[in-house]
C-alpha positions as CSV (number, residue, x, y, z in Angstrom):
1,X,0.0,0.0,0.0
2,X,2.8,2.3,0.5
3,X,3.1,2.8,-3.5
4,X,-0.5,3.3,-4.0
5,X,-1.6,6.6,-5.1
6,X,-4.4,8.7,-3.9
7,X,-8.1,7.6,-5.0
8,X,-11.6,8.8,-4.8
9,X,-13.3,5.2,-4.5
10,X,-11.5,1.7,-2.8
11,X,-13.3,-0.8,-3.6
12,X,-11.2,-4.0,-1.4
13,X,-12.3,-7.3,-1.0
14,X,-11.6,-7.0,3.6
15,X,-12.4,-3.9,5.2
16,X,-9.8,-1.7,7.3
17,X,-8.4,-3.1,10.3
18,X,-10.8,-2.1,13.3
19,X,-13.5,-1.3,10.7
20,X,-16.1,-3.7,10.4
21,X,-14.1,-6.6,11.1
22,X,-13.7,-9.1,13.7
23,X,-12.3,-10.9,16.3
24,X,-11.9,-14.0,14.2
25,X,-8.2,-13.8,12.8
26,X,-10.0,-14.7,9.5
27,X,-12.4,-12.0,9.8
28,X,-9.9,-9.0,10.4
29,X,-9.1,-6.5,8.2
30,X,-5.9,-5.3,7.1
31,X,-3.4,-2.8,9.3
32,X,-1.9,-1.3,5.9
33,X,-5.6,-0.5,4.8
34,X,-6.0,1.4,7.6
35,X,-3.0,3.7,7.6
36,X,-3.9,4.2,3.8
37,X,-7.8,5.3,4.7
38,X,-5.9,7.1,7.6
39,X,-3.1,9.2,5.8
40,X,-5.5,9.4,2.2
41,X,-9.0,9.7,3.5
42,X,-10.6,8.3,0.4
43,X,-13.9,9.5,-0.2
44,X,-15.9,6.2,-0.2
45,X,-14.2,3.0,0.6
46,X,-16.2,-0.3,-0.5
47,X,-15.6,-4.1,1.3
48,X,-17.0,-7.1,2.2
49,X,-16.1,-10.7,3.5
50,X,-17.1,-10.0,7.2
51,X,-20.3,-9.4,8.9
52,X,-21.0,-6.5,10.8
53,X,-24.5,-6.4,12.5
54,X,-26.6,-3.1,12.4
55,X,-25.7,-2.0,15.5
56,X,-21.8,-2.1,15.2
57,X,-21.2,-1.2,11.6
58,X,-19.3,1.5,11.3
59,X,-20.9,4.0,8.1
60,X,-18.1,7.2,8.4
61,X,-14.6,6.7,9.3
62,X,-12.6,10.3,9.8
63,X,-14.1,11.3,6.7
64,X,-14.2,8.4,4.3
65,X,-17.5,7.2,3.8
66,X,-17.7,3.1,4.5
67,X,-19.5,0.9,2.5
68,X,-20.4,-2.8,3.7
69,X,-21.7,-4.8,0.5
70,X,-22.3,-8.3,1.0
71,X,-24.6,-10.1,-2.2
72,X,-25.5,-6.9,-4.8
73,X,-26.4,-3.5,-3.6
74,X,-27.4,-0.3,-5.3
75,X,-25.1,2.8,-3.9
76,X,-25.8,6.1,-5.1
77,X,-22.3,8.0,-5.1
């Protein structure tokens, strides 16, 4: 991640470590994700492959707008 450039929309398949994922080693998103989002601030970011329930999901992330999709959804941008 440290040679990726700035961008508007992420779209990754695991979320941000601490964001939306899990305890389950499996289910735990990636550190160098984070410090991107952190240091970039992209304006949407876009994952899957965990489960976050209604109450813990987290929707807005120091300014980047999160984006759980699991199946097919319909996001207006």
């Amino acid at each position: 991640m440290a040679n990726f450039p700035p961008v508007d929309i992420f779209i990754t398949h695991c979320p941000p470590r601490g964001i939306n994922d899990e305890d389950e080693l499996a289910h735990q998103g990636f550190e160098a994700l984070r410090k991107y989002v952190d240091t970039y601030h992209p304006k949407v970011l876009f994952h899957g492959h965990t489960y976050p329930t209604e109450e813990n999901m987290v929707r807005n992330y120091n300014g980047t707008r999160i984006e759980y999709v699991s199946g097919w959804r319909i996001i207006e941008i």
